[in-house]
C-alpha positions in Angstrom: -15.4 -1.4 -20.1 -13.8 -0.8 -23.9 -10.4 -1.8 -23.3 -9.2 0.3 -26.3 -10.9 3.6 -25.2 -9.4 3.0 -21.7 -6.0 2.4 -23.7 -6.7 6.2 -25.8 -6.6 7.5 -22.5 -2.7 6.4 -21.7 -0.2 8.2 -24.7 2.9 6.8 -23.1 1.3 3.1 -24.1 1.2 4.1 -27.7 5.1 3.9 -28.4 7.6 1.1 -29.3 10.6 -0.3 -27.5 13.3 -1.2 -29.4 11.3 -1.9 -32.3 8.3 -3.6 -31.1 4.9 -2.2 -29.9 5.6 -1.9 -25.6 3.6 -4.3 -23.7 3.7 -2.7 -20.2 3.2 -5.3 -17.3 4.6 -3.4 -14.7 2.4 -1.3 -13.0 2.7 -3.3 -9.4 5.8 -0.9 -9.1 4.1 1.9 -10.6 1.6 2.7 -13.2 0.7 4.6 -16.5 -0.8 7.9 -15.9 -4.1 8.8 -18.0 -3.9 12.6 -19.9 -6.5 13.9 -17.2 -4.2 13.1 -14.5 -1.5 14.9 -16.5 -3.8 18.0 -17.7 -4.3 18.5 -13.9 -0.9 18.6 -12.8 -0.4 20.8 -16.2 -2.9 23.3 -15.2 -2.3 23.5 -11.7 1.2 24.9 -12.2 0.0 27.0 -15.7 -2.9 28.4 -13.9 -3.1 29.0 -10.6 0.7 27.7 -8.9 0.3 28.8 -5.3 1.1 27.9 -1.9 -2.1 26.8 0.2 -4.0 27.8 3.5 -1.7 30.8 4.2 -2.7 33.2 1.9 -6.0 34.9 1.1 -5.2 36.4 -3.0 -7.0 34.2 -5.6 -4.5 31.9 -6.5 -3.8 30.9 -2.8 -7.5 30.1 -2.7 -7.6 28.3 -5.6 -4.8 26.1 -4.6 -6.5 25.4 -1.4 -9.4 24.3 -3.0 -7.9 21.8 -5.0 -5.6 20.4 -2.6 -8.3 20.5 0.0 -11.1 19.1 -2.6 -8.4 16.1 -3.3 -8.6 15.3 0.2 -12.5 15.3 0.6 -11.8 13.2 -2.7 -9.6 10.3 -1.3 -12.1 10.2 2.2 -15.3 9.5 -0.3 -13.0 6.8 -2.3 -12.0 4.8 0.9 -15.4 5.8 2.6 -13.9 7.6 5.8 -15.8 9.6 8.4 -14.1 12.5 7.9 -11.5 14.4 6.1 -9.3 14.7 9.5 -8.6 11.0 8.8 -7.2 11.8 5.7 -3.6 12.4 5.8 -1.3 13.2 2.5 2.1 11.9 2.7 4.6 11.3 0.2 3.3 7.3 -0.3 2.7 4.4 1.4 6.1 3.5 2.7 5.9 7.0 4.3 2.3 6.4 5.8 3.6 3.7 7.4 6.3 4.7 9.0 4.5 7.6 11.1 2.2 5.1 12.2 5.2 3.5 13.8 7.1 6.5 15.2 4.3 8.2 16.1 2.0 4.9 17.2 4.3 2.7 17.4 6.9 3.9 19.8 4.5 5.6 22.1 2.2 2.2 22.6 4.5 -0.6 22.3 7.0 -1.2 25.2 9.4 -4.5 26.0 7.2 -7.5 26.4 4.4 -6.6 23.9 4.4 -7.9 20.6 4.0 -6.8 16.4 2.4 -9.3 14.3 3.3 -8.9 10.1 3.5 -12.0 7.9 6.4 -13.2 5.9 4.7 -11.5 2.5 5.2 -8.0 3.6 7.0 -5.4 1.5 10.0 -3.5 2.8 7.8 -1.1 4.4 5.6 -3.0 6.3 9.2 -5.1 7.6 11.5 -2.5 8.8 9.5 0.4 10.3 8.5 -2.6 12.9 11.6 -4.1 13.2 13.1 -0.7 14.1 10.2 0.1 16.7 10.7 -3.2 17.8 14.4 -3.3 18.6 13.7 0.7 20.4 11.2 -0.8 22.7 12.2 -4.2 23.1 8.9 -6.0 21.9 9.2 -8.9 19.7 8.2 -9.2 16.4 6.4 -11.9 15.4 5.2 -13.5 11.9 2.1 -15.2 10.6 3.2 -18.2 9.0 2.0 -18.9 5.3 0.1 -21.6 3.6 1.8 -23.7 0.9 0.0 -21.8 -1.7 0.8 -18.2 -0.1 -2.3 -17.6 1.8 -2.9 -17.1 5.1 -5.3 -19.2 7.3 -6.9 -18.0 10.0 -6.1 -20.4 12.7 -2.8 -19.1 12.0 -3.7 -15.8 13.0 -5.7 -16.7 15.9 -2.5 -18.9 17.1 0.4 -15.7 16.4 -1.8 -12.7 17.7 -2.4 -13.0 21.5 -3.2 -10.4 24.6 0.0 -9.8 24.4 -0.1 -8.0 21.0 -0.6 -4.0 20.3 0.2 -3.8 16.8 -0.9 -6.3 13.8 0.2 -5.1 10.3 -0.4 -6.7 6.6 -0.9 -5.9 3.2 -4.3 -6.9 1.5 -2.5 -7.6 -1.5 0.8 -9.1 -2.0 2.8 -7.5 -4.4 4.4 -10.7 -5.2 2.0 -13.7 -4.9 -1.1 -12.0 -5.6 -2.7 -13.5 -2.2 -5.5 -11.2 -1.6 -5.9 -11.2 2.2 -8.6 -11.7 4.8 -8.2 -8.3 6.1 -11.3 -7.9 7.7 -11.6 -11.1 9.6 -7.5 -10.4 10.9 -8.9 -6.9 11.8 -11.4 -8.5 14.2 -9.0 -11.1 15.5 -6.8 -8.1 16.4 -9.1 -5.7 17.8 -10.4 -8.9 20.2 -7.0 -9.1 21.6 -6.1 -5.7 22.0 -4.3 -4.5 19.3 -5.1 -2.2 16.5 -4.6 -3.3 12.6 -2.2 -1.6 10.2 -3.0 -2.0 6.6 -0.6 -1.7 3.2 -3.3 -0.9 0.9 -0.4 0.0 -1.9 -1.7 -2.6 -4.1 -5.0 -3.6 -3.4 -6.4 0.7 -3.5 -6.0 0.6 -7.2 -7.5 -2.5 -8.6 -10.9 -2.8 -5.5 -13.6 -0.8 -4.0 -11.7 0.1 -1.0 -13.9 0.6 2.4 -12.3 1.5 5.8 -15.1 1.3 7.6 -16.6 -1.9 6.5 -12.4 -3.5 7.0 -12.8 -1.5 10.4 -8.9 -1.0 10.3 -7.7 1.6 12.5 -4.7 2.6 9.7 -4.6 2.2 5.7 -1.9 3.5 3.9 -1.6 3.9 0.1 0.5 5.3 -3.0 -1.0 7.6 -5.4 1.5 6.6 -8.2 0.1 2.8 -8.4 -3.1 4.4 -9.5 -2.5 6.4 -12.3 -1.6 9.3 -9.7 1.7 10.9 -9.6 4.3 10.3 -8.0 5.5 11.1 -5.0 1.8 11.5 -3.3 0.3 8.8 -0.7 -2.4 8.7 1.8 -2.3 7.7 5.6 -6.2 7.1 6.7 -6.0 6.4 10.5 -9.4 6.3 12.9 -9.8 9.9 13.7 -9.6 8.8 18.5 -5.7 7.1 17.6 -4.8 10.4 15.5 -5.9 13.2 18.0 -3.3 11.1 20.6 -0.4 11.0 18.0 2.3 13.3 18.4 3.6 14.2 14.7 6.7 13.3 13.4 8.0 16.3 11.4 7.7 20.0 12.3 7.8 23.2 10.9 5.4 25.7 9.3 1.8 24.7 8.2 1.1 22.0 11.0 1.5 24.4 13.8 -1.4 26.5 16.1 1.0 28.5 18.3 4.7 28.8 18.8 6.2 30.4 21.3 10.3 30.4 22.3 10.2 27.2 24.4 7.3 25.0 23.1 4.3 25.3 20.7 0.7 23.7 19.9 0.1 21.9 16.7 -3.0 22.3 14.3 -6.1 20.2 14.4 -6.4 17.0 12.4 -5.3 16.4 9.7 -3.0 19.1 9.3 -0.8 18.8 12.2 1.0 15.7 10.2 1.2 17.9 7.3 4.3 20.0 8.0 5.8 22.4 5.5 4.6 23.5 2.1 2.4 20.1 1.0 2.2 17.9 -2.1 -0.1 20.1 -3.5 0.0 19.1 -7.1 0.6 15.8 -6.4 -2.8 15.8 -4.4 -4.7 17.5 -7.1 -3.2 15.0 -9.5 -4.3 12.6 -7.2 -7.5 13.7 -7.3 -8.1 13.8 -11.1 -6.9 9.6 -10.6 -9.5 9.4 -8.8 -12.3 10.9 -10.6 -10.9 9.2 -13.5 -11.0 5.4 -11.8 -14.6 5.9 -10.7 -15.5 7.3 -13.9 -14.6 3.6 -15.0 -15.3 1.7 -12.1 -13.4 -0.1 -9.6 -15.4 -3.1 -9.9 -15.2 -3.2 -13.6 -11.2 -2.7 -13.0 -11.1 -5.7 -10.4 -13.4 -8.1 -12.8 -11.1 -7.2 -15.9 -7.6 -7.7 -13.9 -8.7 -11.2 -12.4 -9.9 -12.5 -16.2 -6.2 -11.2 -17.3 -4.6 -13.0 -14.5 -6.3 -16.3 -14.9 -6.0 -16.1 -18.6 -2.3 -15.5 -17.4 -1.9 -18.5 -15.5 -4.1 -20.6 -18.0 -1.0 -20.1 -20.5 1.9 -20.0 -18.6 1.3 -22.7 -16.4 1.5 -24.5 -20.2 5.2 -23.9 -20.7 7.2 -26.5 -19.5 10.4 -25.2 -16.7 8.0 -22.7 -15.1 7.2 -22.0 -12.0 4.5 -19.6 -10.4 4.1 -18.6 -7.3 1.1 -17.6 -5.4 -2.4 -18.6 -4.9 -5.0 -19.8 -7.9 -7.3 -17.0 -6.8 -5.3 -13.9 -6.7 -5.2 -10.5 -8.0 -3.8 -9.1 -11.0 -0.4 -10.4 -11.6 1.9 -13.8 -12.1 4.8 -14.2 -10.2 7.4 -16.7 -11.7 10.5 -18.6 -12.7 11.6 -20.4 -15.5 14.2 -23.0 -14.5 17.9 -22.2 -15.0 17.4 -18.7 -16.0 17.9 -16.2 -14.2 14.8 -13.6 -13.8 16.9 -10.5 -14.6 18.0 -12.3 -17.9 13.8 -13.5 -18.7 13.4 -9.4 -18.1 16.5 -8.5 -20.3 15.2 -10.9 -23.5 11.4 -9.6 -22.6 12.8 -6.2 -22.9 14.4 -6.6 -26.1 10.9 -7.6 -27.5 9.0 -4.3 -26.1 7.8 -6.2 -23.0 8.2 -4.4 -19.7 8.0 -7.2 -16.5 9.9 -6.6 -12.8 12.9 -9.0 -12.1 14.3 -8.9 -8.4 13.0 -9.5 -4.9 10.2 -7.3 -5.6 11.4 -5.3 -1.9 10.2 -8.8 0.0 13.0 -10.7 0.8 11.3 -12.3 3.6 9.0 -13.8 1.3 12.2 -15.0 -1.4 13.1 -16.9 1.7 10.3 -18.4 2.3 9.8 -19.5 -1.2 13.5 -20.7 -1.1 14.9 -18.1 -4.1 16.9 -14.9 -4.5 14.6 -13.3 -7.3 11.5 -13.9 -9.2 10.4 -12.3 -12.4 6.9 -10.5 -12.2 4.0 -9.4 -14.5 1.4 -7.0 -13.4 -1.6 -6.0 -14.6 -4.3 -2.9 -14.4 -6.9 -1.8 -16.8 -5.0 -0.8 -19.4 -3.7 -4.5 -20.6 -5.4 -7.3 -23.0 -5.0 -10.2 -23.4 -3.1 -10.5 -26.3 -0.7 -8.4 -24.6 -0.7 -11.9 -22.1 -0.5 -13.7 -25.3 2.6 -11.7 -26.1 4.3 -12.1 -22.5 3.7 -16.4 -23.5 5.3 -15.8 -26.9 8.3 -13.7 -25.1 8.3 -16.3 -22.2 8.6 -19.0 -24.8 11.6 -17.3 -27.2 13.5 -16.3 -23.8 13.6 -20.6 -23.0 14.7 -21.5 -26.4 17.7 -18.7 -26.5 18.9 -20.1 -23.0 18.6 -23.9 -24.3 20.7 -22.8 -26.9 23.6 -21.0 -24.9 
């Protein structure tokens, strides 16, 4: 893996920020997208711009083909059974949120329960605190380690017979923890319940298999892998999809309407209402291709030496603190003490350096860890280490202007 021929790949990387070569650490809210992703979104709409499955002239087909090939695309990347368990959305947050309208409200009634842990993003909170306050189940949490990790006992103590729904991330977008999602999985599926998984940050940087987690829902972004934007993926075991009613209606996702009721498409289409993402698929696709041209282990081995090189050097500087697990994945959560993180972003900023200062959309988790905000670096293929060494030097200048104030 040659860091600086990955790097050629990116042209938004080669630029400076008010005067300074960028150093983009970021890409846990969204990544850089690689010139084949944007060549395939470029030729799409130069070449052969068409609606899909409805028509039969050659750029209809065309367009069918790529969206369609995108799709057989994402099932060999997770390793699903079939395409019908392939569902495009616009992202994870929207993946997860049919699960629990559609799932959700139709399987979960007063007295059962919804297991999530106290990590969760946004989206894996509020989707199942809203199903939860329409039914009347209860909504429970994992409780955390002191390091941000989940142990098992805790699981096996929080999910009982009582519970139809467990959901958690694999990774956490804000510690790092990489999650025992398999094991959970079984623990779940011997009480009962089926297993939601936010993949949002653990399908760029792993090998990703569905089958092997045996999860019954994953749900991803395409823009966190060098994808476009507004693109995701809802994988759900084919048995729980055929009973889900969908959630939106209109053209596309229908068999038969007639004036008082209709009949909805097979899988996967009959979640797919209206004209699709269809260039945000195809874009999607050439993310793919390109990640597996590199290698998804080779991704994961180079992001876990940046982040313990990370954590080697920061954990150096007096005043700081990191949150999150030794062992994590690719990115150091922190603060530096009496300084705001928005200000540690603002001074990084001024030196070229792109970092995330806020709640990070998990303010259950700034609770737990007793703060309003943390700042946040994030890594992916893309970075080096003297881009880290950079961050320290940033990190370093940002304490010395405070002490000075």
């Amino acid at each position: 893996m040659n860091i600086h021929d990955i790097r050629a790949h990116f042209p938004i990387l080669n630029q400076q920020v008010n005067g300074n070569d960028l150093v983009y650490l970021d890409s846990a809210a969204t990544s850089q997208k690689p010139l084949a992703v944007i060549e395939a979104l470029s030729t799409y709409y130069k070449e052969y711009n068409s609606n899909v499955h409805r028509g039969v002239h050659t750029l209809g087909t065309k367009a069918t083909d790529g969206y369609e090939g995108a799709r057989e695309k994402v099932r060999r990347f997770i390793n699903a059974k079939s395409m019908q368990e392939i569902i495009f959305t616009r992202g994870a947050t929207t993946a997860l949120n049919i699960v629990a309208q559609s799932y959700g409200l139709t399987n979960v009634k007063e007295g059962d329960e919804i297991v999530i842990t106290y990590m969760e993003h946004h989206a894996n909170v509020i989707p199942w605190q809203q199903v939860a306050k329409i039914t009347g189940a209860t909504l429970k949490y994992i409780p955390l380690q002191e390091d941000g990790t989940i142990a098992l006992k805790d699981v096996e103590e929080t999910v009982t017979s009582n519970t139809k729904i467990v959901s958690v991330m694999l990774v956490s977008n804000v510690l790092g923890t990489i999650n025992p999602i398999k094991e959970i999985t079984e623990i779940a599926h011997k009480n009962g319940a089926v297993m939601v998984v936010d993949g949002a940050q653990s399908t760029p940087h792993m090998k990703i298999d569905v089958r092997d987690l045996d999860c019954d829902f994953y749900a991803f972004s395409g823009h966190k892998m060098c994808g476009p934007t507004g693109i995701g993926v809802l994988y759900g075991k084919k048995q729980l999809l055929e009973n889900m009613e969908p959630v939106e209606f209109g053209g596309e996702m229908i068999d038969f309407v007639g004036l008082q009721e209709s009949t909805w498409k097979e899988l996967p289409w009959k979640f797919e209402a209206g004209t699709p993402i269809i260039a945000g698929a195809i874009g999607l696709g050439a993310a793919i291709d390109f990640l597996e041209d590199i290698g998804l282990d080779a991704i994961e081995a180079h992001e876990h030496k940046l982040a313990q090189y990370a954590l080697e050097q920061l954990s150096q500087i007096d005043g700081m603190t990191i949150y999150g697990p030794k062992h994590r994945a690719g990115l150091v959560t922190f603060n530096i003490d009496d300084v705001h993180p928005h200000d540690v972003a603002t001074v990084l900023d001024a030196e070229g350096i792109a970092v995330r200062a806020g709640h990070h959309c998990a303010q259950p988790l700034m609770k737990w860890l007793k703060v309003s905000a943390t700042a946040r670096a994030s890594f992916y293929l893309y970075n080096t280490e003297e881009e880290v060494d950079k961050l320290v030097a940033g990190i370093k200048k940002t304490k010395e202007y405070f002490s000075n104030v």
